[in-house]
DRENPA-3360 file (N, C-alpha, C; in nm, 2 decimals, always signed):
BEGIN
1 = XXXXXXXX = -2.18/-1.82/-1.75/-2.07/-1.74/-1.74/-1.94/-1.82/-1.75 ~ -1.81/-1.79/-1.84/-1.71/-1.85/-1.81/-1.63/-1.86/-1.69 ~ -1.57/-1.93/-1.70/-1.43/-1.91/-1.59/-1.42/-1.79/-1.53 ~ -1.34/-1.69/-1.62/-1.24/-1.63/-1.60/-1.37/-1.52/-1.53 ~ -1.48/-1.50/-1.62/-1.62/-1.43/-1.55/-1.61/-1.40/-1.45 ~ -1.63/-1.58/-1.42/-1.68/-1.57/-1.25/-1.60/-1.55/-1.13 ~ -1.45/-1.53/-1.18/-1.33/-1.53/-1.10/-1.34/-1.35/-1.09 ~ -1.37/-1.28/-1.18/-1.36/-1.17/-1.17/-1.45/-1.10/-1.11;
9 = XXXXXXXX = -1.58/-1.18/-1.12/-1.70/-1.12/-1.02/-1.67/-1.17/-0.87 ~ -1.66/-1.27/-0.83/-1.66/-1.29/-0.71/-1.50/-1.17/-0.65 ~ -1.36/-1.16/-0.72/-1.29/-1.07/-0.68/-1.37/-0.91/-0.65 ~ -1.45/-0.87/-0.70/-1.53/-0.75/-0.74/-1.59/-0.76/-0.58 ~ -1.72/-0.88/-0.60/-1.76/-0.88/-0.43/-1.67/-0.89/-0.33 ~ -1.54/-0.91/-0.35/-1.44/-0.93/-0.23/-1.42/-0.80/-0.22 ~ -1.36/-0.71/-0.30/-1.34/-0.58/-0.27/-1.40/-0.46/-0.25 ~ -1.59/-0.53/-0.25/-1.68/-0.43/-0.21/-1.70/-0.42/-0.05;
17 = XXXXXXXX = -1.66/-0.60/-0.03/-1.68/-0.63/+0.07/-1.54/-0.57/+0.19 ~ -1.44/-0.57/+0.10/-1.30/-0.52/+0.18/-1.36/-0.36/+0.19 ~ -1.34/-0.28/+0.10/-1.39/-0.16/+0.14/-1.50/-0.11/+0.25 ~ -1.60/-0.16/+0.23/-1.74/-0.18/+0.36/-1.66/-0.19/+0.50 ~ -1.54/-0.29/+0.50/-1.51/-0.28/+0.60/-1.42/-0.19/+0.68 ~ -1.32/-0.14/+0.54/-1.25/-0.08/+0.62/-1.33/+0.08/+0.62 ~ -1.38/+0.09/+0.54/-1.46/+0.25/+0.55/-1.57/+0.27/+0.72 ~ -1.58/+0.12/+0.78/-1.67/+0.13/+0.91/-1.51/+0.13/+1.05;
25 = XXXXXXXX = -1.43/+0.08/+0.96/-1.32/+0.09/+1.11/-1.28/+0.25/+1.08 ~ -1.22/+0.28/+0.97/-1.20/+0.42/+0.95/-1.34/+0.52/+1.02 ~ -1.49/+0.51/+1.03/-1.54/+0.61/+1.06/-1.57/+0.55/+1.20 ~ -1.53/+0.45/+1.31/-1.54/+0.41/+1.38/-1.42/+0.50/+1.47 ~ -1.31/+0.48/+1.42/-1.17/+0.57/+1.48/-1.19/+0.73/+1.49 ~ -1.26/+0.76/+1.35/-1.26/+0.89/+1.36/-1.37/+0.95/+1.47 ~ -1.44/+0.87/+1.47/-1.59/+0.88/+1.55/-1.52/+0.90/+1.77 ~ -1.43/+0.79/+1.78/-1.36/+0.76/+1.89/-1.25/+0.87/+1.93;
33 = XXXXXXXX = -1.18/+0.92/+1.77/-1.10/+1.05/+1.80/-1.11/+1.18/+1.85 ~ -1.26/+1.19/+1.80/-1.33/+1.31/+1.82/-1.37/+1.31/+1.98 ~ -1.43/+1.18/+2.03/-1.47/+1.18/+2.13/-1.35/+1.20/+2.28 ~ -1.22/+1.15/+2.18/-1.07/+1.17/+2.30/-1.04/+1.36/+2.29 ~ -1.07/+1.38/+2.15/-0.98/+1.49/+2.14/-1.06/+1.66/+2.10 ~ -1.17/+1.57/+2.08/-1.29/+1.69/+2.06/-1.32/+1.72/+1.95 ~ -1.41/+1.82/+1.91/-1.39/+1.85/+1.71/-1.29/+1.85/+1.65 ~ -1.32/+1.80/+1.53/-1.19/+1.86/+1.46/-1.16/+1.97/+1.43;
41 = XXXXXXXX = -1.24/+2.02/+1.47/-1.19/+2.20/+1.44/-1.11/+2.25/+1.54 ~ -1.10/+2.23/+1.65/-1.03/+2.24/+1.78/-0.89/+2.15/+1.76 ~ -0.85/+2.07/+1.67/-0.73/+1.97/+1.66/-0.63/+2.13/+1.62 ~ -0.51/+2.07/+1.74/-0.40/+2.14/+1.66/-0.30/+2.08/+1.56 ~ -0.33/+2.14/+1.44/-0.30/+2.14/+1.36/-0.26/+2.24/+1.20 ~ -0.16/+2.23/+1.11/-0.19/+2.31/+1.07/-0.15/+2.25/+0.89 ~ -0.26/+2.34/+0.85/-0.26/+2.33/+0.66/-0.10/+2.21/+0.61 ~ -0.10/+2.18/+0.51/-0.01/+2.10/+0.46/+0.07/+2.21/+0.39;
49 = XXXXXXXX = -0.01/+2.24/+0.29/+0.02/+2.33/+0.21/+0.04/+2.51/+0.26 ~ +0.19/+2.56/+0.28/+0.21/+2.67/+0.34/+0.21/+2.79/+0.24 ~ +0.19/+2.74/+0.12/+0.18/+2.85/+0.03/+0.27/+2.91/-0.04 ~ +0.42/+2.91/+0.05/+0.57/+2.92/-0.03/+0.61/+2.82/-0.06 ~ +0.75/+2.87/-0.13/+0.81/+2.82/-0.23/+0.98/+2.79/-0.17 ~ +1.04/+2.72/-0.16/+1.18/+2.72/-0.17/+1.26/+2.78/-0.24 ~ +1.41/+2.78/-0.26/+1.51/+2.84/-0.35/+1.46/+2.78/-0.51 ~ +1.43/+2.70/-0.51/+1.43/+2.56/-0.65/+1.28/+2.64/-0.71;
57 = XXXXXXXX = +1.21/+2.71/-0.59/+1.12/+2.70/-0.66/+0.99/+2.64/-0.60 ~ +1.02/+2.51/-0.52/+0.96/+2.40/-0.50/+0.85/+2.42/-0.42 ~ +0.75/+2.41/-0.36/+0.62/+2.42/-0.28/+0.65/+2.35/-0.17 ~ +0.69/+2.47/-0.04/+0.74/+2.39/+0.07/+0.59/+2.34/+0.14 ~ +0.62/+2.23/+0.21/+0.49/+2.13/+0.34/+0.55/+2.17/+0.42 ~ +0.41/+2.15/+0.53/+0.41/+2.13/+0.66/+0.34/+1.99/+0.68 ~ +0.39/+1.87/+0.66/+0.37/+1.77/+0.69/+0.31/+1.71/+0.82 ~ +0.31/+1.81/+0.89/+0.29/+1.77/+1.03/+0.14/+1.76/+1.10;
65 = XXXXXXXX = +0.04/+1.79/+1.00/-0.10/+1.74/+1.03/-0.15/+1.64/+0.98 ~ -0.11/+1.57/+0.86/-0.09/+1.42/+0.84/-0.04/+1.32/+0.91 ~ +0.02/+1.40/+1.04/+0.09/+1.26/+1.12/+0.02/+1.32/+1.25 ~ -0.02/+1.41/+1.27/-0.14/+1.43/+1.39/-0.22/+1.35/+1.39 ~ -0.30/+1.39/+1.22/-0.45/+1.31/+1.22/-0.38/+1.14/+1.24 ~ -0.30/+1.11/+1.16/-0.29/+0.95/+1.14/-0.28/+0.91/+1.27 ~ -0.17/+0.95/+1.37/-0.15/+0.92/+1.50/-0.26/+0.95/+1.59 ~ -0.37/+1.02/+1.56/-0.52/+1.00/+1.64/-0.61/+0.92/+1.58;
73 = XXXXXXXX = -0.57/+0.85/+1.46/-0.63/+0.76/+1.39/-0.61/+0.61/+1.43 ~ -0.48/+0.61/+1.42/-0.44/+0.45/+1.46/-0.42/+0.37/+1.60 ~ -0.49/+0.46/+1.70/-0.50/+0.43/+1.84/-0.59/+0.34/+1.84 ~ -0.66/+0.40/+1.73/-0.84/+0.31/+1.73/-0.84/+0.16/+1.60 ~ -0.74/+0.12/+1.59/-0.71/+0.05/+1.45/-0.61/-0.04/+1.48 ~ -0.68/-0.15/+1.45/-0.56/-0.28/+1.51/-0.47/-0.30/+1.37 ~ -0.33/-0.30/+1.38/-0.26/-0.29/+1.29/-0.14/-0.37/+1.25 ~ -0.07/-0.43/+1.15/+0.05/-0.50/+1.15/+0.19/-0.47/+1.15;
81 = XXXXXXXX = +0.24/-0.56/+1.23/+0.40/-0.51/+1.23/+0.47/-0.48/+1.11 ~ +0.41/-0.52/+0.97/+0.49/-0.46/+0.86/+0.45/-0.32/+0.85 ~ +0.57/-0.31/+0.81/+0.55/-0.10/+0.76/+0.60/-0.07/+0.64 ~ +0.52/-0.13/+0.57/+0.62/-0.15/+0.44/+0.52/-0.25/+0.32 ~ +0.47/-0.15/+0.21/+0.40/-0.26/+0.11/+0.47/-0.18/-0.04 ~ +0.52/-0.26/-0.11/+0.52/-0.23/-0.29/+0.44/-0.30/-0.34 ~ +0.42/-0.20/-0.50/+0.33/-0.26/-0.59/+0.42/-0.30/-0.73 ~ +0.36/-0.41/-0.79/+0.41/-0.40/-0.94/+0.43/-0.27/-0.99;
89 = XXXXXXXX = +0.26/-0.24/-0.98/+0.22/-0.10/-1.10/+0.12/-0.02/-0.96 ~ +0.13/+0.12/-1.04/+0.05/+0.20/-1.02/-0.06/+0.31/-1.08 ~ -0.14/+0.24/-1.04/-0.19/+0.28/-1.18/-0.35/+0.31/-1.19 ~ -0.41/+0.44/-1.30/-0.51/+0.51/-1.27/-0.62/+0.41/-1.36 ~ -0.75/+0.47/-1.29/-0.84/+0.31/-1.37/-0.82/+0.35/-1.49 ~ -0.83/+0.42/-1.57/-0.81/+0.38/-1.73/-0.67/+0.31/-1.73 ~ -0.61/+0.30/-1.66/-0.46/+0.23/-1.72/-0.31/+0.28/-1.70 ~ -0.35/+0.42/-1.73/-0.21/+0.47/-1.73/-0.12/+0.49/-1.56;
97 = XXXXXXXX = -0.06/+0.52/-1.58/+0.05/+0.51/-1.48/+0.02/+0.61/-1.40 ~ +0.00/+0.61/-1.23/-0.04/+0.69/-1.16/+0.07/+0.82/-1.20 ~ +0.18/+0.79/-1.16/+0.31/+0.87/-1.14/+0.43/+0.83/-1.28 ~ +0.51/+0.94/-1.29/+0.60/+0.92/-1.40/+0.70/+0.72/-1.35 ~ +0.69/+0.69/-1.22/+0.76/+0.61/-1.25/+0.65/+0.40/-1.27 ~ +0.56/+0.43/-1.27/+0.47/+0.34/-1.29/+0.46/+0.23/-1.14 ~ +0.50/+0.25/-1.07/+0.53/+0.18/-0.93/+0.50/+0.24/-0.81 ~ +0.50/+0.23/-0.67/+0.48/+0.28/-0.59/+0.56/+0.17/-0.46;
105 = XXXXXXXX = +0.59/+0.23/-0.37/+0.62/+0.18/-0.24/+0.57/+0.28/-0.11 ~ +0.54/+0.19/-0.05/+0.47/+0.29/+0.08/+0.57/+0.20/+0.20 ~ +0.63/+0.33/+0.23/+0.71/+0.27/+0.37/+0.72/+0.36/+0.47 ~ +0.76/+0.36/+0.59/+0.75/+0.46/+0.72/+0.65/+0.45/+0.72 ~ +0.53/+0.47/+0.89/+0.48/+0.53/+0.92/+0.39/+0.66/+0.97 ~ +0.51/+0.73/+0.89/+0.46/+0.87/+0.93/+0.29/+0.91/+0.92 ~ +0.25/+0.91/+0.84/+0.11/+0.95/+0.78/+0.06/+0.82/+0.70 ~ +0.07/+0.69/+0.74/+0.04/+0.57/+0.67/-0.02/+0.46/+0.86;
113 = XXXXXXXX = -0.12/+0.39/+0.82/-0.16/+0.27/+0.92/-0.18/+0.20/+0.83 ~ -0.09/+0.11/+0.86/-0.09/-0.04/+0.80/-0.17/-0.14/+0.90 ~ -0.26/-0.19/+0.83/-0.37/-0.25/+0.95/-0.30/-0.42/+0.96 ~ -0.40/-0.48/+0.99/-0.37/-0.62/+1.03/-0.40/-0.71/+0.92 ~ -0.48/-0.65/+0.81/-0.52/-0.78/+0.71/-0.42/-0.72/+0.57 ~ -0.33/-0.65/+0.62/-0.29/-0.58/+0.46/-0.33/-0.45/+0.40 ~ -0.45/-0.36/+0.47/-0.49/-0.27/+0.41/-0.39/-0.19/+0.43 ~ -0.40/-0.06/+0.36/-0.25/+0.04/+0.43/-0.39/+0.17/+0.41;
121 = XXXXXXXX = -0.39/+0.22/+0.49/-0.46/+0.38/+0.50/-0.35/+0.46/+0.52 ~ -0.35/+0.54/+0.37/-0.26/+0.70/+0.40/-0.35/+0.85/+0.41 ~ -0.29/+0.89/+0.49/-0.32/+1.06/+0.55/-0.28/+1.16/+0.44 ~ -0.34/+1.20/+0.34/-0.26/+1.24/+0.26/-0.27/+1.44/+0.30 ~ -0.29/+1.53/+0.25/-0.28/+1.65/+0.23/-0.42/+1.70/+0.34 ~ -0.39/+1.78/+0.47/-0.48/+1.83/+0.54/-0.52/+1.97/+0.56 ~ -0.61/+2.02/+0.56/-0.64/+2.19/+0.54/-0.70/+2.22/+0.73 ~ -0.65/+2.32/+0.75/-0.73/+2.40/+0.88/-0.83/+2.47/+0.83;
129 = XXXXXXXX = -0.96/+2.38/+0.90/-1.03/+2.48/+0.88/-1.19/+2.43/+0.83 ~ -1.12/+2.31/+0.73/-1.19/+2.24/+0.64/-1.19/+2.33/+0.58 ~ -1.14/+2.37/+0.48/-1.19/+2.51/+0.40/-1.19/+2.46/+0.21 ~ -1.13/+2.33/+0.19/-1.10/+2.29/+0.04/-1.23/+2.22/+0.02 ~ -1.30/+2.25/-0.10/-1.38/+2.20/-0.13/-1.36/+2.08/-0.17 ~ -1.29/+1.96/-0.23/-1.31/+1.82/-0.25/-1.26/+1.80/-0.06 ~ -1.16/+1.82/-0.05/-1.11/+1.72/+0.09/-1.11/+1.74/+0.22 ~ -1.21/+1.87/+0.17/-1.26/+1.90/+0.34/-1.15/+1.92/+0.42;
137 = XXXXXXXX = -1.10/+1.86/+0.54/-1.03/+1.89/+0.62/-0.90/+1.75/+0.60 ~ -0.94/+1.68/+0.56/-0.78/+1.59/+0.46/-0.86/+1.49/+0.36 ~ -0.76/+1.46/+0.28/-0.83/+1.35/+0.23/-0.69/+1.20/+0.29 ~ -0.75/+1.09/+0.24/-0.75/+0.95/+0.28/-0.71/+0.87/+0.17 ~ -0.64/+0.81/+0.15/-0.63/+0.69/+0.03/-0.65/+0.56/+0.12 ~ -0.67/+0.49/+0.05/-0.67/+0.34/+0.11/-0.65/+0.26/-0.01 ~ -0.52/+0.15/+0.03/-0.50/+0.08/-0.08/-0.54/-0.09/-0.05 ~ -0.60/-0.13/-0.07/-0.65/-0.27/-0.05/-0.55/-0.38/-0.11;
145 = XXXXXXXX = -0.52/-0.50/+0.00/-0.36/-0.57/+0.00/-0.43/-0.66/-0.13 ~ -0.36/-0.60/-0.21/-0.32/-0.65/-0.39/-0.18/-0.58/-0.42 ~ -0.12/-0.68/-0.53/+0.01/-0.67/-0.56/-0.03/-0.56/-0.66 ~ -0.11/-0.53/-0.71/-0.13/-0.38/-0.85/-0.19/-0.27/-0.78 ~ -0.14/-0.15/-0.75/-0.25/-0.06/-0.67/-0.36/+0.02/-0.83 ~ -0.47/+0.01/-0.88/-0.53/+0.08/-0.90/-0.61/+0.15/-0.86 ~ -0.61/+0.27/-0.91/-0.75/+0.39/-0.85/-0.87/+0.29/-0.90 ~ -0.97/+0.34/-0.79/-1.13/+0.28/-0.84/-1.13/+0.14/-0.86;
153 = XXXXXXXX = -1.01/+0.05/-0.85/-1.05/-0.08/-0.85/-0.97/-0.14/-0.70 ~ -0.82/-0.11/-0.67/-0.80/-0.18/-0.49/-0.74/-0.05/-0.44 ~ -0.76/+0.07/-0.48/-0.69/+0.19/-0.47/-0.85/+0.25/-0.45 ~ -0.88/+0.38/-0.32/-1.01/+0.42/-0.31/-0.97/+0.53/-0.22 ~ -1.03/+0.66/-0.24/-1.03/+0.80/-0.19/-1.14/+0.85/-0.09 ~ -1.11/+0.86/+0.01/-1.22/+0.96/+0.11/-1.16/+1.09/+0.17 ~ -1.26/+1.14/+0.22/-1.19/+1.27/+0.30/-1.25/+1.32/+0.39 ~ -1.24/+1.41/+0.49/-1.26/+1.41/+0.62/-1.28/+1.50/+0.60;
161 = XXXXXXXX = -1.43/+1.53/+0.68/-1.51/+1.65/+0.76/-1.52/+1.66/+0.92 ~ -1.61/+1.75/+0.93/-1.61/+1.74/+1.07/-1.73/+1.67/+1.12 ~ -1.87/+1.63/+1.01/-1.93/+1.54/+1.03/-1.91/+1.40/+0.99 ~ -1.79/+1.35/+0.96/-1.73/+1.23/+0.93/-1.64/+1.19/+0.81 ~ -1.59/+1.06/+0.80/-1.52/+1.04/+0.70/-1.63/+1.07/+0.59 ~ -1.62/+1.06/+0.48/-1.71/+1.07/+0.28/-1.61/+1.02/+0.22 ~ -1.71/+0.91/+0.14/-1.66/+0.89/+0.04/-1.64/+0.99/-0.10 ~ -1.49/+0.99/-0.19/-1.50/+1.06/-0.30/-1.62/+1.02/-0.39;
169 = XXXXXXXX = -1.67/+1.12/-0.47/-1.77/+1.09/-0.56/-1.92/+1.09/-0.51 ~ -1.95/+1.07/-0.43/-2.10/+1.09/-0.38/-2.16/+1.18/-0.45 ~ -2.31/+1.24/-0.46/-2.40/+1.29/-0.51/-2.34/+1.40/-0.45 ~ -2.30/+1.52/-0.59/-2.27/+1.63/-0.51/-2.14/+1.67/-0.49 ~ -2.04/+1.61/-0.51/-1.91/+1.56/-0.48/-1.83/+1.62/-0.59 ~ -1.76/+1.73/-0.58/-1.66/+1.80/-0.65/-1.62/+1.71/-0.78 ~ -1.54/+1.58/-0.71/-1.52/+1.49/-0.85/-1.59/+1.40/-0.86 ~ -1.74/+1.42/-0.91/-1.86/+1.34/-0.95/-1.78/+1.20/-1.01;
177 = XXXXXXXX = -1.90/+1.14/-0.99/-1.88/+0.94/-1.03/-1.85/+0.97/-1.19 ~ -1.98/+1.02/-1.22/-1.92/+0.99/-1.37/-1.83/+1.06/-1.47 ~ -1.76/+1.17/-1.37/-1.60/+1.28/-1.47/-1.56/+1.14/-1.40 ~ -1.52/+1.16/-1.29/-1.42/+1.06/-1.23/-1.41/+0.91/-1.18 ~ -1.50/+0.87/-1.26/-1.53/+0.74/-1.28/-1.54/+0.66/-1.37 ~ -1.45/+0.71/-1.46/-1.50/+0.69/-1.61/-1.35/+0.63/-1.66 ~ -1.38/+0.46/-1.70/-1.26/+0.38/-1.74/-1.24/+0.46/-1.87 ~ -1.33/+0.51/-1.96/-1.25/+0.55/-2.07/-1.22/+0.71/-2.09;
185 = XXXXXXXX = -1.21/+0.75/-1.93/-1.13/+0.86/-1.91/-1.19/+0.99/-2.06 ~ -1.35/+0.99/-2.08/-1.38/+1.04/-2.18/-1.36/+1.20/-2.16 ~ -1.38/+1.26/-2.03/-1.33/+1.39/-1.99/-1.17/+1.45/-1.96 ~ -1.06/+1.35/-2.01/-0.96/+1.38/-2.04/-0.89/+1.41/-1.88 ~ -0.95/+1.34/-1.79/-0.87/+1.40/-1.65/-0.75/+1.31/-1.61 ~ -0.66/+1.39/-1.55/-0.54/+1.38/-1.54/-0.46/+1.23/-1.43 ~ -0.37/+1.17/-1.48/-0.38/+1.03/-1.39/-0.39/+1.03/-1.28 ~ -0.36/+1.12/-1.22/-0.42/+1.13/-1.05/-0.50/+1.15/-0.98;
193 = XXXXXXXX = -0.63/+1.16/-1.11/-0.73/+1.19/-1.06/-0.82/+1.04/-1.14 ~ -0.80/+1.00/-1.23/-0.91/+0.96/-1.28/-0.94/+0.79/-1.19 ~ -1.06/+0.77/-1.12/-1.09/+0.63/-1.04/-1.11/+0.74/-0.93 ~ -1.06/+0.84/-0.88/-1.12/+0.88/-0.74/-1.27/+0.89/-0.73 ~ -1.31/+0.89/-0.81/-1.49/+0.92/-0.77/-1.58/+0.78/-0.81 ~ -1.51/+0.68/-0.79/-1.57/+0.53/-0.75/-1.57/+0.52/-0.61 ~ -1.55/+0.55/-0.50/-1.57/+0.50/-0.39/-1.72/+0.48/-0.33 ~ -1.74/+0.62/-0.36/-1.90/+0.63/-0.31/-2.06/+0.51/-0.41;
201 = XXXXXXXX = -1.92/+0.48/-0.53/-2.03/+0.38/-0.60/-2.05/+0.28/-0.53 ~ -1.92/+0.24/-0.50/-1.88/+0.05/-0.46/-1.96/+0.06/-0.33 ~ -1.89/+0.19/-0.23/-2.02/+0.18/-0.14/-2.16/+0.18/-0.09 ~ -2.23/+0.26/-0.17/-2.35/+0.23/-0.22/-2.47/+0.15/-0.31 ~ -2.37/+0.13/-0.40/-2.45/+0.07/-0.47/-2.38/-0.11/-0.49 ~ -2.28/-0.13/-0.39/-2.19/-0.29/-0.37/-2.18/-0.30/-0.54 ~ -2.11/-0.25/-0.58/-2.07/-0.35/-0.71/-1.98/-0.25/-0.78 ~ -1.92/-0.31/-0.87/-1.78/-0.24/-0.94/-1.84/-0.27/-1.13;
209 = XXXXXXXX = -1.96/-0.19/-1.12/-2.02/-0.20/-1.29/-1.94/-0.17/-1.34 ~ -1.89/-0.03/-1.30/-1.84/+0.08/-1.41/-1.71/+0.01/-1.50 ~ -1.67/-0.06/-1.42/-1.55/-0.12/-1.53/-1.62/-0.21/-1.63 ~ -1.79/-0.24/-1.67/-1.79/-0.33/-1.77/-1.89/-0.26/-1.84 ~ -1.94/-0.15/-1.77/-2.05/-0.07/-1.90/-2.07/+0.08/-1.85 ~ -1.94/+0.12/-1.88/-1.92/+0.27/-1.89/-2.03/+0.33/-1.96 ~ -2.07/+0.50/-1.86/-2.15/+0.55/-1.99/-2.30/+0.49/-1.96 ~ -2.33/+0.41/-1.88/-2.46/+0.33/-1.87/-2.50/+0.35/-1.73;
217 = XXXXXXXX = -2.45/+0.42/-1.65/-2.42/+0.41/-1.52/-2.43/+0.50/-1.47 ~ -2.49/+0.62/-1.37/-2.51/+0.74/-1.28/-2.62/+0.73/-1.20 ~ -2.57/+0.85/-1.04/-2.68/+0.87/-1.01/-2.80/+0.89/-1.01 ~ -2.86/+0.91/-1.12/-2.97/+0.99/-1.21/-3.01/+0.79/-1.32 ~ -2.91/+0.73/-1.33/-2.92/+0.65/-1.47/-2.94/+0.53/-1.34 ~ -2.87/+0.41/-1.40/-2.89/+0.26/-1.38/-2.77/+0.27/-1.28 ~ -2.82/+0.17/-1.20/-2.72/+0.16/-1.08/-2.62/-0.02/-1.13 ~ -2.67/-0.06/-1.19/-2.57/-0.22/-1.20/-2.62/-0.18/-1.38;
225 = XX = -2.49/-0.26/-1.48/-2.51/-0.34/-1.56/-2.61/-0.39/-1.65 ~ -2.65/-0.48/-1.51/-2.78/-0.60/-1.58/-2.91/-0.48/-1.51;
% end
């Protein structure tokens, strides 16, 4: 193998290995939360999404069960004094730009734990009830401390039930591994979604193939590459 090869495989193991970790402190906390605060069905809390609209038009939040769940989250989570990470780029695994502005910054802690080695776990959109079929009762980003956030490569999606954190993409999984796992974005899905359904690979199966043999690769097909 050349150089550059072997520098990119061993980063691949670093980040299977970074995820493993933080996906056991994340269902460790959540496991600890439940035990302080009871089911999560019993959390008060309410939906993100209120269903109206403002003057503009605009789809008003209730932001305020993103900073429940996170603040019952980060009790159990050793964390760093920075509150505050930017990226170069933002960006979906085929490439393109998460958001219209190609960049991201994550600051405040409202609905963000910034841990102790760099990771940042955000709280993103929560339902009462668990009632949304991909995100159950919220979903999770996690961006692993790299200066590029990508989906499906330091960029990784889970979401909360009331039997525990899940990874996106698992067998079964609204946005299956291979719609949403697919570098050459062959099913046309949209940048915000495309890399969400690698999580459940890297954790299962420890390796990040799909970025070198698309198409070769499913639950049902070949689990690595070689």
């Amino acid at each position: 193998m050349t150089m550059p090869s072997l520098i990119q495989e061993h980063r691949e193991k670093q980040r299977v290995a970074q995820l493993k970790k933080v996906y056991s402190i994340l269902s460790q906390a959540f496991l600890m939360a439940q035990n302080e605060y009871g089911e999560i069905e019993s959390w008060d809390y309410a939906t993100t999404s209120t269903g109206e609209k403002d003057e503009n038009g605009n789809a008003i939040l209730d932001e305020s069960g993103s900073e429940l769940f996170t603040n019952y989250l980060k009790k159990y989570i050793k964390q760093s004094g920075n509150k505050s990470r930017s990226f170069r780029k933002y960006l979906s695994l085929d490439g393109r730009n998460y958001s219209a502005s190609g960049n991201a910054e994550l600051k405040d802690d409202y609905n963000k734990i910034f841990t102790a080695d760099g990771t940042v776990i955000m709280i993103g959109w929560v339902n009462k009830g668990c009632s949304q079929e991909v995100t159950g009762c919220g979903d999770i980003e996690v961006f692993l401390p790299e200066k590029i956030a990508k989906v499906g490569v330091s960029t990784f999606w889970f979401y909360i039930t009331p039997g525990g954190i899940k990874p996106y993409g698992h067998q079964g999984h609204a946005r299956s591994f291979e719609d949403y796992c697919d570098i050459t974005n062959s099913k046309g899905k949209s940048s915000t979604d495309q890399g969400r359904g690698c999580t459940a690979w890297v954790l299962y199966n420890e390796n990040m193939d799909y970025l070198h043999c698309p198409g070769k690769l499913g639950w049902d097909k070949a689990a690595r590459c070689k």
